[in-house]
C-alpha positions in Angstrom: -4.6 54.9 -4.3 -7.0 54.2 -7.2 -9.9 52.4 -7.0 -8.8 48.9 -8.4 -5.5 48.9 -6.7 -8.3 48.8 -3.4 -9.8 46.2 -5.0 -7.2 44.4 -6.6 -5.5 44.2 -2.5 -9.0 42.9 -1.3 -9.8 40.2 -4.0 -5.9 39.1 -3.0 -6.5 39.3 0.8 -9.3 37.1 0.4 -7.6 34.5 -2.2 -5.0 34.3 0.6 -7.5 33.9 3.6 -9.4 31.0 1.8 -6.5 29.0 0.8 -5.5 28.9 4.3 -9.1 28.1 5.3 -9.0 25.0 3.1 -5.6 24.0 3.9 -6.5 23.3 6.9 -5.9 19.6 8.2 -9.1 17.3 9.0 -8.7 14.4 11.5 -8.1 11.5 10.4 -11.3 9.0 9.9 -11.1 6.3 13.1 -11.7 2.7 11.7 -12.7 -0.3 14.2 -10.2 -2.7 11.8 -6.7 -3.4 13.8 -3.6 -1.4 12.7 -1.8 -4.2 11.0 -4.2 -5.8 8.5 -2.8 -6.5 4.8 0.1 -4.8 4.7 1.3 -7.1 7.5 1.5 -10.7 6.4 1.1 -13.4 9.4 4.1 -15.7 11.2 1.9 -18.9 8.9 1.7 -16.9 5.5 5.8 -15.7 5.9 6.9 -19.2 6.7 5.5 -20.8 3.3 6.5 -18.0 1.3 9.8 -18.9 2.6 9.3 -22.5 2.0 8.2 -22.1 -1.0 11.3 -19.6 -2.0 14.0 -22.3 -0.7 12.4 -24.7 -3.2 12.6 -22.6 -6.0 15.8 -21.8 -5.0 16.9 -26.0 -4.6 14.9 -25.8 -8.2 16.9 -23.3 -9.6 14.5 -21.4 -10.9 14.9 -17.9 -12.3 12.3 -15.1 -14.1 8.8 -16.4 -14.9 9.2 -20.1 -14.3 9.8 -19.2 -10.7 7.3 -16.3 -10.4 4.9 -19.3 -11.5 6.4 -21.9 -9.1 5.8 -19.9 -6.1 2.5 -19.3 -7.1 1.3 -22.6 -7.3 3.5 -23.6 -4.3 1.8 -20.4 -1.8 -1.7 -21.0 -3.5 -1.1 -25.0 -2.4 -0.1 -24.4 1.3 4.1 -24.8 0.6 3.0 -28.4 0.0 4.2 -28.2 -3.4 7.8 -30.4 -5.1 
């Protein structure tokens, strides 16, 4: 074997040993915050989303008139004709 086939195999070796090194997995960061936070909406905010889809829905409404309608309808509490 020649001298940079040798090293050619060692620089390799080693390319293959650090990717694993880094590849490894780190645990995951602990939070004190509860597991279902804002991805989860609450029992209150699903019930006047739903309010305020059934008026849009007695309304009519279709595209951006009822994106806009249910804005102001969940902004105001579902309180909204």
């Amino acid at each position: 074997m020649t001298r940079s086939t040798i090293v050619a195999a060692i620089v390799l070796a080693f390319a293959f040993g650090t990717g694993a090194a880094l590849a490894e997995d780190t645990p995951p960061a602990t939070s004190d915050k509860p597991a279902a936070t804002s991805k989860m909406m609450s029992p209150e905010k699903k019930a006047i989303s739903k309010t305020c889809s059934d008026k849009a829905n007695a309304k009519g409404l279709h595209g951006d008139a009822r994106k806009k309608f249910r804005s102001a309808c969940k902004k105001a509490g579902g309180k909204i004709e």
